[in-house]
C-alpha positions as CSV (number, residue, x, y, z in Angstrom):
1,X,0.0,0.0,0.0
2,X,3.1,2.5,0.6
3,X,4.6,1.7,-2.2
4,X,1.8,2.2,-4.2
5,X,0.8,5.4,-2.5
6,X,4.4,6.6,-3.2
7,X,4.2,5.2,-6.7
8,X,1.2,7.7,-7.3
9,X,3.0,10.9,-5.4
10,X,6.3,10.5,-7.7
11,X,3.8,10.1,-10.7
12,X,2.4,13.4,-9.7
13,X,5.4,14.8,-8.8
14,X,7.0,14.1,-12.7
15,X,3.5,15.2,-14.3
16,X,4.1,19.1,-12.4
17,X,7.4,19.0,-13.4
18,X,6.7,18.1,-17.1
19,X,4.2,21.1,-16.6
20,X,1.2,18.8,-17.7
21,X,-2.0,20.2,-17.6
22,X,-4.7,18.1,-15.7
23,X,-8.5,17.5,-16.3
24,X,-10.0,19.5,-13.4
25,X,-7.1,22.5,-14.2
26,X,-8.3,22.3,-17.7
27,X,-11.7,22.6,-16.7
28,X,-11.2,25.2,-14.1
29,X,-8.7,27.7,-14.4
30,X,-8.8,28.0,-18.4
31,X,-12.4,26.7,-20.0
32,X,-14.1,27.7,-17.3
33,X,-12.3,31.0,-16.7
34,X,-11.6,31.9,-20.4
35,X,-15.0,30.6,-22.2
36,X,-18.1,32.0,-21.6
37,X,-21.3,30.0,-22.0
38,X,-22.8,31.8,-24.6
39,X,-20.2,31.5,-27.4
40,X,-20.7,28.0,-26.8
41,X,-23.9,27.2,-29.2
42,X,-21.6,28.4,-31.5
43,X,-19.1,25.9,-31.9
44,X,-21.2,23.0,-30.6
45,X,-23.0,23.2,-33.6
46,X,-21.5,23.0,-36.8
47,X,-23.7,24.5,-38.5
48,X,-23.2,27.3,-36.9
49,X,-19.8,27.6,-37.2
50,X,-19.2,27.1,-40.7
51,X,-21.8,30.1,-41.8
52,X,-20.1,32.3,-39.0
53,X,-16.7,30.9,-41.1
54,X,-17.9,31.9,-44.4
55,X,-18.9,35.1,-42.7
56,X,-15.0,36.0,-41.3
57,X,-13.5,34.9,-44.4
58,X,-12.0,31.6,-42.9
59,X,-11.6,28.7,-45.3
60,X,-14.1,26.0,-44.7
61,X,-15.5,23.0,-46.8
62,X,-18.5,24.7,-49.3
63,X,-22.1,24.1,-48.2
64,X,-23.7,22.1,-50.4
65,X,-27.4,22.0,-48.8
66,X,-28.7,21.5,-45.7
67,X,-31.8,18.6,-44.5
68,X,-33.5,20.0,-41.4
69,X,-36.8,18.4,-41.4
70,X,-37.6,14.4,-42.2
71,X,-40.3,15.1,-45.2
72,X,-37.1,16.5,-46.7
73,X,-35.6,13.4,-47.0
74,X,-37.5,11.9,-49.8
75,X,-35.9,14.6,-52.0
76,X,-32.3,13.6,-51.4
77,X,-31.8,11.4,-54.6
78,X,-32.4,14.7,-56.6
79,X,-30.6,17.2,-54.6
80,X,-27.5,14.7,-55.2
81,X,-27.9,14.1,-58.7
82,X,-24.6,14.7,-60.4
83,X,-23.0,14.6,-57.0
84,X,-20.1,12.2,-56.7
85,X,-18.2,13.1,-53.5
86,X,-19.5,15.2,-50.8
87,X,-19.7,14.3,-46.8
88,X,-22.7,14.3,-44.3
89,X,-22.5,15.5,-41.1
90,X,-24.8,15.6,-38.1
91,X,-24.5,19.8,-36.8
92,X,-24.3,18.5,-33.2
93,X,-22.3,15.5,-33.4
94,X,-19.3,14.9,-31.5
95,X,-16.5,12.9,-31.9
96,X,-16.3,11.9,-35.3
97,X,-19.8,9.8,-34.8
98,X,-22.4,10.2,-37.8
99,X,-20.3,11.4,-40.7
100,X,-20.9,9.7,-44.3
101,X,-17.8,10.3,-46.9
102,X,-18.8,9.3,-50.3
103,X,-15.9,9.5,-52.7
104,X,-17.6,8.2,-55.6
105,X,-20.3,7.0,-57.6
106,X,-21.3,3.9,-59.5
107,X,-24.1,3.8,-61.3
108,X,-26.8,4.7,-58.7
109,X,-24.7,3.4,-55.9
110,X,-22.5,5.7,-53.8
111,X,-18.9,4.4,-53.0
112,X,-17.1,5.3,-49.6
113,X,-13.4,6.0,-49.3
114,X,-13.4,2.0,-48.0
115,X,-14.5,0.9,-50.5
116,X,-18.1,0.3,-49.2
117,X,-21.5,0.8,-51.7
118,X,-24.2,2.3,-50.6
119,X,-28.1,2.8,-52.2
120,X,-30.3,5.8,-52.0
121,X,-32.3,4.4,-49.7
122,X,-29.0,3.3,-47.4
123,X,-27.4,7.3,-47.4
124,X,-31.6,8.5,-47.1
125,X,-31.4,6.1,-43.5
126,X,-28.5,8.1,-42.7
127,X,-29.4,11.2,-43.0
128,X,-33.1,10.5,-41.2
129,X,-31.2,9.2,-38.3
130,X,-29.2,12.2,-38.1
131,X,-32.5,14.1,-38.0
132,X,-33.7,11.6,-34.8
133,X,-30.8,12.9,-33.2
134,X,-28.8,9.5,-32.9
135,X,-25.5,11.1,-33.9
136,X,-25.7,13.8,-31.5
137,X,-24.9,15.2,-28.1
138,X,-27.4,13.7,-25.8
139,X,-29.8,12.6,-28.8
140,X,-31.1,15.7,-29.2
141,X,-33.0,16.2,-32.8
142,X,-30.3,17.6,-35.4
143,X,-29.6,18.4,-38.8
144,X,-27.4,17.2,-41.6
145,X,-25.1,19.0,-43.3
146,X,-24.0,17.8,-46.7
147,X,-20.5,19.4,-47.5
148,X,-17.5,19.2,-50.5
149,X,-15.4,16.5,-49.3
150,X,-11.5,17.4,-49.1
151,X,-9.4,16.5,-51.5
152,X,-6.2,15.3,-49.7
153,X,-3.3,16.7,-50.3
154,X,-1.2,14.4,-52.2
155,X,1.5,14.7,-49.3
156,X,-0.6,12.5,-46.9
157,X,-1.7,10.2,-49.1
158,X,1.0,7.6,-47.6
159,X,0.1,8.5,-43.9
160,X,-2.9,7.7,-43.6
161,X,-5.5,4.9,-43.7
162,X,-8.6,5.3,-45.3
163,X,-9.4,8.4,-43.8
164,X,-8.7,12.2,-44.2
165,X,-6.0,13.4,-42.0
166,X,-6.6,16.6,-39.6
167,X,-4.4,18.9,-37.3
168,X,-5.6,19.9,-33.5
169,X,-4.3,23.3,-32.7
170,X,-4.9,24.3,-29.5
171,X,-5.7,28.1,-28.9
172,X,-5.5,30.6,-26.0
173,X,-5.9,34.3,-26.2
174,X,-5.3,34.1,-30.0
175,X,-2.1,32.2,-29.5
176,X,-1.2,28.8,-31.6
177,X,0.1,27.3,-28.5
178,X,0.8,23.3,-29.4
179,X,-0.4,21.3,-32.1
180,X,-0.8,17.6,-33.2
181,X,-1.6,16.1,-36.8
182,X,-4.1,12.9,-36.8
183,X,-3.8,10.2,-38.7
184,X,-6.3,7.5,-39.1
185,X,-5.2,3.8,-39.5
186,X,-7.3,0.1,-39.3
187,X,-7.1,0.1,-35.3
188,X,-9.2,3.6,-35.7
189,X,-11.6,2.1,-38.6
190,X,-10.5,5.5,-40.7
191,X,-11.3,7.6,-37.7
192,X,-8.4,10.8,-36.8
193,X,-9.4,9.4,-33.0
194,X,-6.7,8.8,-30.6
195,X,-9.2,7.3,-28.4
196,X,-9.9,4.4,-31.2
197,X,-6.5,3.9,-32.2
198,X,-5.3,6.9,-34.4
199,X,-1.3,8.2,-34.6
200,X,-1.3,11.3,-32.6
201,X,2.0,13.2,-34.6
202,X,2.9,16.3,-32.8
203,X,4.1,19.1,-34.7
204,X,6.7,22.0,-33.7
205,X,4.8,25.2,-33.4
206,X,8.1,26.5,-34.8
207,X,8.5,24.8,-37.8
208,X,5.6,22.1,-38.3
209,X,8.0,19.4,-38.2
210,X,7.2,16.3,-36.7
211,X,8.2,16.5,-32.9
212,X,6.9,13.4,-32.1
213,X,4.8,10.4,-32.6
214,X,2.2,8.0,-30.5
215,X,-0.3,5.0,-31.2
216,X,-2.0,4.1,-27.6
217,X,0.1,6.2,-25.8
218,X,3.2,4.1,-27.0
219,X,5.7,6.1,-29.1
220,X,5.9,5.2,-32.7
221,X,8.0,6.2,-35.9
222,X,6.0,4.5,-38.4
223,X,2.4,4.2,-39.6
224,X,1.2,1.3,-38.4
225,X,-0.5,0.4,-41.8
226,X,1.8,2.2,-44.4
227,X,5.3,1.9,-42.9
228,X,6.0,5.7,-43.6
229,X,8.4,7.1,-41.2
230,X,6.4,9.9,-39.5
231,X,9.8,12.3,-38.4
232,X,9.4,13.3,-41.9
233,X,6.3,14.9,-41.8
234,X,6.5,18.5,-42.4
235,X,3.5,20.8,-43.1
236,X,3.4,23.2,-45.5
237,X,1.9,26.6,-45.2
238,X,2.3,26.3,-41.8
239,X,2.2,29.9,-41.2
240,X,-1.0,30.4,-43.0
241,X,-2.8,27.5,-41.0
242,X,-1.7,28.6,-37.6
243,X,-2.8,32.1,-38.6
244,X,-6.1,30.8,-39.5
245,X,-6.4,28.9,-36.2
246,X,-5.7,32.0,-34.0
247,X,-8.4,33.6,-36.5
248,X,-10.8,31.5,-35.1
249,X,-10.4,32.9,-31.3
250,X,-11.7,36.1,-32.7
251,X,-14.7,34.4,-34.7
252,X,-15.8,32.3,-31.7
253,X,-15.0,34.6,-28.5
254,X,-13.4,31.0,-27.4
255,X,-10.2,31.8,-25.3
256,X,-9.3,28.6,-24.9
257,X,-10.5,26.0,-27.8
258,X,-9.4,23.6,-30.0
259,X,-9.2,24.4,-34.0
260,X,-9.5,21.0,-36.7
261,X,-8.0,21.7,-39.7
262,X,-7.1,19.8,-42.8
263,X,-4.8,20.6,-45.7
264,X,-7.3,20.6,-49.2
265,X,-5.3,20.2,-52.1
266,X,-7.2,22.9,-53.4
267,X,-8.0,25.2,-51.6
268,X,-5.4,25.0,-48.5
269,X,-5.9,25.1,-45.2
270,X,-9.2,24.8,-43.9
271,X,-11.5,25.1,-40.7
272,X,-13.6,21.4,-39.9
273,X,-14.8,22.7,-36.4
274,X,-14.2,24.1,-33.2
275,X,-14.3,22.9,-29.5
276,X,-14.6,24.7,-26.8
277,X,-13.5,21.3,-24.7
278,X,-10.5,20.5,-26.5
279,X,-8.7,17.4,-25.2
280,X,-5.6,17.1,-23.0
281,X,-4.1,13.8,-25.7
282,X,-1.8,16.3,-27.3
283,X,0.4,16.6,-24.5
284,X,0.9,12.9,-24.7
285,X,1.3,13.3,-28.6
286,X,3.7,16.0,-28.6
287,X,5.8,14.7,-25.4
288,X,5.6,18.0,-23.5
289,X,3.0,19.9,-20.8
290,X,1.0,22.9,-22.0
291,X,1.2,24.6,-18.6
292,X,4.3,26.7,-19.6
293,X,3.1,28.1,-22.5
294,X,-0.5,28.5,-21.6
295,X,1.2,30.6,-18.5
296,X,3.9,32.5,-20.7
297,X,0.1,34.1,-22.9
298,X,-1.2,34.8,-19.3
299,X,2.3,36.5,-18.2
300,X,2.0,39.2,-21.2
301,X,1.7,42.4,-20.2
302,X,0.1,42.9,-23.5
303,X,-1.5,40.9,-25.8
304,X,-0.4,41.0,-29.6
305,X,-2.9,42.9,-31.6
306,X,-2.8,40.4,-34.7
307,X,-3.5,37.3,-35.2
308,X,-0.4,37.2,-37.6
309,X,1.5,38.6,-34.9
310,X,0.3,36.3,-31.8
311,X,1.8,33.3,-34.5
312,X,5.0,34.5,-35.2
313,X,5.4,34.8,-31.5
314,X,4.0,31.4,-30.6
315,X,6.9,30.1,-33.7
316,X,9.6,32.1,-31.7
317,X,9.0,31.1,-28.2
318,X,7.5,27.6,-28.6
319,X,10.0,25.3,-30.6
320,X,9.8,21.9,-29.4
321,X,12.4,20.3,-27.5
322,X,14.3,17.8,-28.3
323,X,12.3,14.7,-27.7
324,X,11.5,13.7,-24.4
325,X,8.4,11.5,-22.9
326,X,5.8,12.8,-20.0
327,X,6.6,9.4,-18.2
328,X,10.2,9.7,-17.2
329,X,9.4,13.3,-15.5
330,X,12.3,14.4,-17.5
331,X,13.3,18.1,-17.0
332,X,11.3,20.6,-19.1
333,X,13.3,23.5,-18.5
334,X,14.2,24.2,-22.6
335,X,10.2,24.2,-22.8
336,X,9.5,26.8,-20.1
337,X,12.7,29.3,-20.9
338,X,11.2,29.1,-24.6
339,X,7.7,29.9,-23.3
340,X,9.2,32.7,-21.6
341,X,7.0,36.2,-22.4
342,X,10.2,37.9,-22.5
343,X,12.1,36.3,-25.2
């Protein structure tokens, strides 16, 4: 019982000195300080956040129509006449649950990125249980969004399984403060969810290099399904898609939240939603606490007036270190004179 007691104190111990933030610290001292409850609605429902988007010039997926009510669902096979790749989303889902990605047609069948066909009658299913609310947040009644599907960029196309790769950056006060790319592979049935069994990659807010790498918590330095070495992974127009992520903190009100983006071939980077809840796994993905930098933004004496200029200072005084994991309560010192406000 001692041990174990003293197991669980030296635990602790190496978690404060890796500056980790914890659950109820999360909760407490930075959702529940920085985020009101009334710009909630507007990033719980997607919806919601993609017209408000479209409405502050940030790059999001185009609209393609909207199904609210369930007598609209008998006209679904001619609204998607002529459509051969588009995605279906429930506005209040959560967690990757309810969204349809058709890729391609066949005839009158509809053909996901697995390969999977699908009838009229199968996607018009879909969509009425979206309505019913059995995608969303408490089963509350919803509506379905039907969106352009990404076209990824060709420089994922070997990192990923099935699914479309997306980046987590994690926001406060307008800051880019740490950042992981997800990458879905068979454990995670095509999903970008850690929880399931997707590669957390985190990235260097300096540079959008590859900092590190995790499966299960476990670090990795391949993709478990396409053998590509993930410390090779660099984004491009990093810049431009941290800049649109602190955009976001101006759009929402959010000061702490979590921006999903994805790389288009087309069209660049681009906004898939916002949480005001954003998860503590990229810590674990990027080997390093978010404590000191979260406390470096609060230590400003001013806050940058731009969002351009809140990311060039996030890419000067959050680098990554060299690699190091949260369990061995290694010393983060390198992290927290980096976070420092002065430098």
């Amino acid at each position: 019982m001692i041990g174990h007691l003293r197991q669980m104190w030296q635990s602790r111990q190496n978690m404060l000195r890796a500056g980790i933030l914890g659950m109820n610290r999360r909760n407490i001292d930075y959702i529940g300080r920085y985020n009101q409850r009334g710009n909630y609605p507007i990033v719980d429902d997607k919806l919601r956040t993609k017209l408000l988007a479209t409405e502050h010039g940030v790059g999001t997926p185009s609209l393609r129509f909207v199904v609210r009510e369930q007598h609209e669902v008998r006209h679904l096979k001619a609204r998607l006449d002529g459509m051969s790749e588009f995605v279906i989303k429930p506005a209040k889902g959560a967690g990757g649950k309810g969204i349809l990605v058709v890729s391609g047609r066949a005839g009158d069948r509809f053909i996901t990125p697995g390969g999977r066909e699908m009838t009229i009658e199968d996607i018009s299913r879909h969509v009425s249980n979206t309505l019913a609310g059995l995608h969303s947040l408490a089963g509350v009644p919803d509506v379905a969004i039907i969106e352009e599907r990404i076209k990824l960029d060709p420089l994922f196309a070997e990192y990923s399984y099935e699914g479309i790769p997306d980046i987590r950056v994690v926001v406060f006060l307008g800051y880019p403060v740490m950042a992981m790319l997800r990458l879905s592979t068979s454990d995670s049935h095509g999903k970008a969810n850690l929880h399931q069994g997707a590669v957390g990659v985190g990235l260097d807010i300096a540079t959008g290099q590859c900092a590190y790498a995790v499966q299960f918590d476990k670090r990795v330095f391949r993709h478990p399904d396409t053998g590509m070495q993930l410390d090779s992974i660099e984004i491009p127009e990093w810049r431009e898609l941290l800049i649109l992520a602190a955009r976001c903190q101006e759009m929402s009100g959010l000061g702490y939240l979590g921006a999903d983006l994805v790389l288009d071939e087309e069209h660049g980077p681009q906004l898939l939603e916002l949480n005001a809840r954003p998860g503590l796994s990229v810590q674990i993905a990027n080997g390093t606490g978010l404590l000191p930098r979260l406390q470096a933004i609060e230590q400003l004496q001013s806050v940058h007036s731009s969002p351009a200029e809140r990311v060039d200072f996030a890419m000067a005084n959050f680098a990554a270190c060299p690699a190091q994991t949260i369990t061995s309560g290694a010393d983060y010192s390198c992290q927290q004179q980096k976070s420092s406000p002065l430098s």
